[in-house]
C-alpha positions as CSV (number, residue, x, y, z in Angstrom):
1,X,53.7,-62.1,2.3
2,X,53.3,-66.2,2.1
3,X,51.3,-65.9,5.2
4,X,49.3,-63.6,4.1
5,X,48.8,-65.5,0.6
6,X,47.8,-68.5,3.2
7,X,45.5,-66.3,5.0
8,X,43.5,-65.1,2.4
9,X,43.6,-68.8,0.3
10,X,42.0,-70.3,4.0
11,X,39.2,-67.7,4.0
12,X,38.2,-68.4,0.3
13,X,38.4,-72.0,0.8
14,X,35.7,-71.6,3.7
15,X,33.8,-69.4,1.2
16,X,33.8,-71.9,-1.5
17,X,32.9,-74.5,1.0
18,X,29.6,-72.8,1.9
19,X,29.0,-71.4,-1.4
20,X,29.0,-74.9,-2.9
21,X,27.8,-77.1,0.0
22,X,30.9,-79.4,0.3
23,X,30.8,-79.8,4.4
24,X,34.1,-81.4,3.5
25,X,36.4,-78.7,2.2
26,X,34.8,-76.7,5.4
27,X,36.2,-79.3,7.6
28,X,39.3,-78.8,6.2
29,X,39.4,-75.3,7.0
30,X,39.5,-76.2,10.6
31,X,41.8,-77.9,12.8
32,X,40.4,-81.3,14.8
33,X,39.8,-79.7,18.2
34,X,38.5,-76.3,16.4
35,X,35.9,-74.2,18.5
36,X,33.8,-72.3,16.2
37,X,31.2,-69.8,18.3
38,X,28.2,-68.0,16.4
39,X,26.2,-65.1,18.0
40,X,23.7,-63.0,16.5
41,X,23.2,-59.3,17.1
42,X,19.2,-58.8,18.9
43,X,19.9,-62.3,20.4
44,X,20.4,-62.2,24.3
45,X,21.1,-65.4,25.0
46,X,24.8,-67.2,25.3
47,X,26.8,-67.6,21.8
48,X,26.1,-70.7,20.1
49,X,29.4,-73.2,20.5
50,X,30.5,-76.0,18.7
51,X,33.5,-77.9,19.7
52,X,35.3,-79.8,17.1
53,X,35.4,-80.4,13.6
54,X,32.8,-83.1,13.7
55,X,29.9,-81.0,15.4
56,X,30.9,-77.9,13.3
57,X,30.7,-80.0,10.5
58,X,27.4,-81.2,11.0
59,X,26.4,-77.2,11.8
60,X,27.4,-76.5,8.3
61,X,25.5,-79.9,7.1
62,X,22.3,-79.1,9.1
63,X,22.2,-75.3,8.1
64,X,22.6,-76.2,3.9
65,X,19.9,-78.5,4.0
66,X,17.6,-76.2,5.2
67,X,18.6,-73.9,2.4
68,X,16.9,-73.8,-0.8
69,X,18.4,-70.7,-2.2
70,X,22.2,-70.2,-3.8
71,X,24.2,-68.3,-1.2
72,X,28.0,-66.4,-2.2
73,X,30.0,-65.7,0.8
74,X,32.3,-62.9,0.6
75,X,34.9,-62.4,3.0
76,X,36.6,-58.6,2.7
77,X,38.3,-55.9,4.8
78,X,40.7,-58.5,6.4
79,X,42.8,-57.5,9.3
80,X,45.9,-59.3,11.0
81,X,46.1,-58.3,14.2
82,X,49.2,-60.9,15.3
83,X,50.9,-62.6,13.2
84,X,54.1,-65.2,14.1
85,X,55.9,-67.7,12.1
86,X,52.8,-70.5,13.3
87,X,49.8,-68.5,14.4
88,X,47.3,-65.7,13.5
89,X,44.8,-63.7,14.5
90,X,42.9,-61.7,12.6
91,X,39.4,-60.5,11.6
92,X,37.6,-59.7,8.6
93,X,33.7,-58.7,7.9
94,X,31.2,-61.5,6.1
95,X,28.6,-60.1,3.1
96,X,26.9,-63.0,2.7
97,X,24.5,-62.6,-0.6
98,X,21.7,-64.7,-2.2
99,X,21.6,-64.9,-6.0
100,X,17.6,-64.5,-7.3
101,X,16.3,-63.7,-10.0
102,X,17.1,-60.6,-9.9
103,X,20.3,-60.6,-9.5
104,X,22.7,-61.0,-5.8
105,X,20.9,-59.3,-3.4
106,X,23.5,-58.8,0.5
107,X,20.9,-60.3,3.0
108,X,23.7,-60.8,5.8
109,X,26.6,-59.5,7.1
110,X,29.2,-59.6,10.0
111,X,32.2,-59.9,11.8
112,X,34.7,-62.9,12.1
113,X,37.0,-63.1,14.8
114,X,39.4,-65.8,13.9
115,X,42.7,-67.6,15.4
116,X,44.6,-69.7,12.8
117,X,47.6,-72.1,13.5
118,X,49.9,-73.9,10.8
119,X,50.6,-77.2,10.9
120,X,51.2,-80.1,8.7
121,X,47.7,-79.3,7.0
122,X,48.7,-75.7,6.3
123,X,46.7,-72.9,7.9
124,X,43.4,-73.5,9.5
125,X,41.3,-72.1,11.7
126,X,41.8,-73.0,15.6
127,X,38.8,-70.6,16.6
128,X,36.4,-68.9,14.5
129,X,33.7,-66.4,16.6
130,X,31.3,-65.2,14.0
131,X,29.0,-62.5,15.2
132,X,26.0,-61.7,12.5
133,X,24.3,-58.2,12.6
134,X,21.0,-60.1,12.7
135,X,19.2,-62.5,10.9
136,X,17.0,-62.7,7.9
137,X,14.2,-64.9,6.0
C-alpha cells in the first residue's frame, strides 16, 4: 500500500507542477536520464522524444509560456500493471481542463504509459509515453 501511496503522490506532484507552472517540481518527478515521448492521435508522424530531464524540462518551460489560459490536470483510472520492491509500471488516463469563465471546461484527454523506479529521490518517473486523443485551440 506505501507504493501505491508513492504512486499516486508522484502523479499529483506532476499535476501540480503543470497546473502551477513550476518546471521545477516537474523535474523532480523525473529521474536524470528520463525519456519522456508525446504522440498525438491524427498525427502520422514519429512520437515526439525528449531525452533527459533537462530537454523535458525545457518542453514543459516552452509549452507554459505559450499558454495564457489556467490549466488543471487530472490524472484518474490508474493501473499498476508490475509492481516490485524498486520499479513500476503502470498507466493512467489525463483530463486535462481549462478554467474560463464559465467554469472548467475538459479540452484534453489521454493515455500515460509510465515506468517509475525508486531511488534515493523516491519514486520518479524513468519513462513517461503520453499519447493525447488529439489536440485543441
Amino acid at each position: 500500500m506505501e507504493q501505491l501511496a508513492q504512486i499516486t503522490s508522484l502523479l499529483a506532484k506532476y499535476a501540480v507542477g503543470n497546473d502551477t507552472n513550476n518546471v521545477p517540481m516537474i523535474g523532480e518527478c523525473f529521474t536524470d536520464d528520463a525519456v519522456f515521448e508525446l504522440v498525438i492521435n491524427g498525427n502520422d508522424g514519429p512520437p515526439l522524444v525528449f531525452n533527459g530531464r533537462e530537454e523535458i524540462e525545457e518542453l514543459m518551460r516552452s509549452s507554459m509560456e505559450s499558454q495564457g489560459d489556467i490549466r488543471r490536470h487530472f490524472s484518474t483510472n490508474l493501473r499498476i500493471i508490475a509492481l516490485t520492491e524498486t520499479t513500476a509500471h503502470i498507466t493512467s488516463y489525463l483530463l486535462l481542463g481549462v478554467a474560463q469563465y464559465r467554469g472548467l471546461q475538459i479540452k484534453q484527454s489521454g493515455l500515460y504509459e509510465d515506468n517509475i523506479v525508486w531511488g534515493p529521490a523516491g519514486p520518479q518517473f524513468a519513462r513517461r509515453h503520453l499519447t493525447m486523443d488529439g489536440i485543441f485551440d
